[in-house]
C-alpha positions as MATLAB code, in Angstrom:
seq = 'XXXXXXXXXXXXXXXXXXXXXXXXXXXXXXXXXXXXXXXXXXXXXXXXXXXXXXXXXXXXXXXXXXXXXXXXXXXXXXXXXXXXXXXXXX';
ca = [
      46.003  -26.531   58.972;
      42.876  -28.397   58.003;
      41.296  -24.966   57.249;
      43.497  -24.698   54.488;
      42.751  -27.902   53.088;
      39.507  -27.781   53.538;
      39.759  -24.345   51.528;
      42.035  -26.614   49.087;
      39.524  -29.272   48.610;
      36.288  -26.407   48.574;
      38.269  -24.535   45.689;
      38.946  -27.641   43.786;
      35.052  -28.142   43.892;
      34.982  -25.003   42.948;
      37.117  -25.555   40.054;
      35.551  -28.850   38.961;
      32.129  -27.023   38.501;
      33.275  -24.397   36.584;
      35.174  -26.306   33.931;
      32.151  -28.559   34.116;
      29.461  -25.631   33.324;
      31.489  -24.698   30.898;
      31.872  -28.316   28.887;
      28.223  -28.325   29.630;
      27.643  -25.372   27.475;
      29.531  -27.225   24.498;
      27.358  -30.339   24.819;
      23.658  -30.232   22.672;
      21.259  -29.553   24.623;
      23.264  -28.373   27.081;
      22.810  -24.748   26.870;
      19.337  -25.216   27.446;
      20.478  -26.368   30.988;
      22.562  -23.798   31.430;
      20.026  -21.210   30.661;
      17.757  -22.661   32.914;
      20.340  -22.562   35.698;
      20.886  -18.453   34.687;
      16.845  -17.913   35.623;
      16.780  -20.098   38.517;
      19.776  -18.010   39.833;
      17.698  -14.681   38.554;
      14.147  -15.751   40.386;
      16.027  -16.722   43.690;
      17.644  -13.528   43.477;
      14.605  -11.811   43.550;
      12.894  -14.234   46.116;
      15.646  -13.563   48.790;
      14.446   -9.251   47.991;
      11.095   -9.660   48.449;
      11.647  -11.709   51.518;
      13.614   -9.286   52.759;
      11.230   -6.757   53.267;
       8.858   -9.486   55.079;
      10.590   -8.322   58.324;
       9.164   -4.432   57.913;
       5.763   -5.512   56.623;
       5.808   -7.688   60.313;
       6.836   -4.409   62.524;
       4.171   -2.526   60.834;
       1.951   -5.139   61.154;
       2.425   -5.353   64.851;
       2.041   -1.534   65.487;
      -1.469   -1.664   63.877;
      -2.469   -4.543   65.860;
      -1.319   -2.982   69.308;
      -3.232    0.560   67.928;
      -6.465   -1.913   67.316;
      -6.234   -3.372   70.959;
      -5.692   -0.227   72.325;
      -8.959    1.300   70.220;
     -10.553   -1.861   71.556;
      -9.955   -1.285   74.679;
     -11.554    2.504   75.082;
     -14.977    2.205   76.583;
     -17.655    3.102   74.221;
     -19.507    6.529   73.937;
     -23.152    6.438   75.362;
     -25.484    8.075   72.689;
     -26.482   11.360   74.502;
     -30.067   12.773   74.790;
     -29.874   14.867   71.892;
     -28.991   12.015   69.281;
     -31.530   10.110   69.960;
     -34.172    9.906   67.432;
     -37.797   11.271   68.747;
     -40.577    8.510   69.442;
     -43.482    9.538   67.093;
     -46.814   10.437   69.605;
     -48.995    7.261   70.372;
];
C-alpha cells in the first residue's frame, strides 16, 4: 500500500515538472534554459557510452599486463660466440 502512494506522490512530481518545463518554455528567457537542459541531457548521454566501454579497455588492459610479466619473467638469451663482435689485434 505505501508503494502505491509512493508511486502516487513520484508521478505527481512527475507531473509537476512537466507542466513546469513546459510554462518554463513560455517565460523570456526561458527557452534558453530549456535548451541548455536538452544538451546537458545530450552530453550525459554520451558520457554514460563512452564510459561504458571503460570496462573492455580494463580487460584488455589487464591481458597485456599479465603478457608483459610473463615476457618479464623469461630468462634472457646469452649472446652466443658467433655474435660477438671480433676484438681488433693489439
Amino acid at each position: 500500500m505505501a508503494n502505491t502512494q509512493q508511486k502516487d506522490l513520484l508521478t505527481q512530481f512527475r507531473d509537476l515538472g512537466t507542466d513546469a518545463l513546459n510554462k518554463l518554455s513560455d517565460v523570456p528567457g526561458g527557452s534558453k534554459l530549456v535548451d541548455f537542459v536538452n544538451d546537458t541531457r545530450s552530453r550525459l548521454d554520451e558520457l554514460q557510452r563512452k564510459v561504458r566501454g571503460i570496462d573492455a579497455l580494463e580487460e584488455r588492459v589487464a591481458k597485456l599486463e599479465q603478457q608483459v610479466a610473463a615476457l618479464e619473467q623469461k630468462p634472457a638469451r646469452k649472446p652466443s660466440a658467433a655474435t660477438k663482435p671480433a676484438t681488433p689485434p693489439a
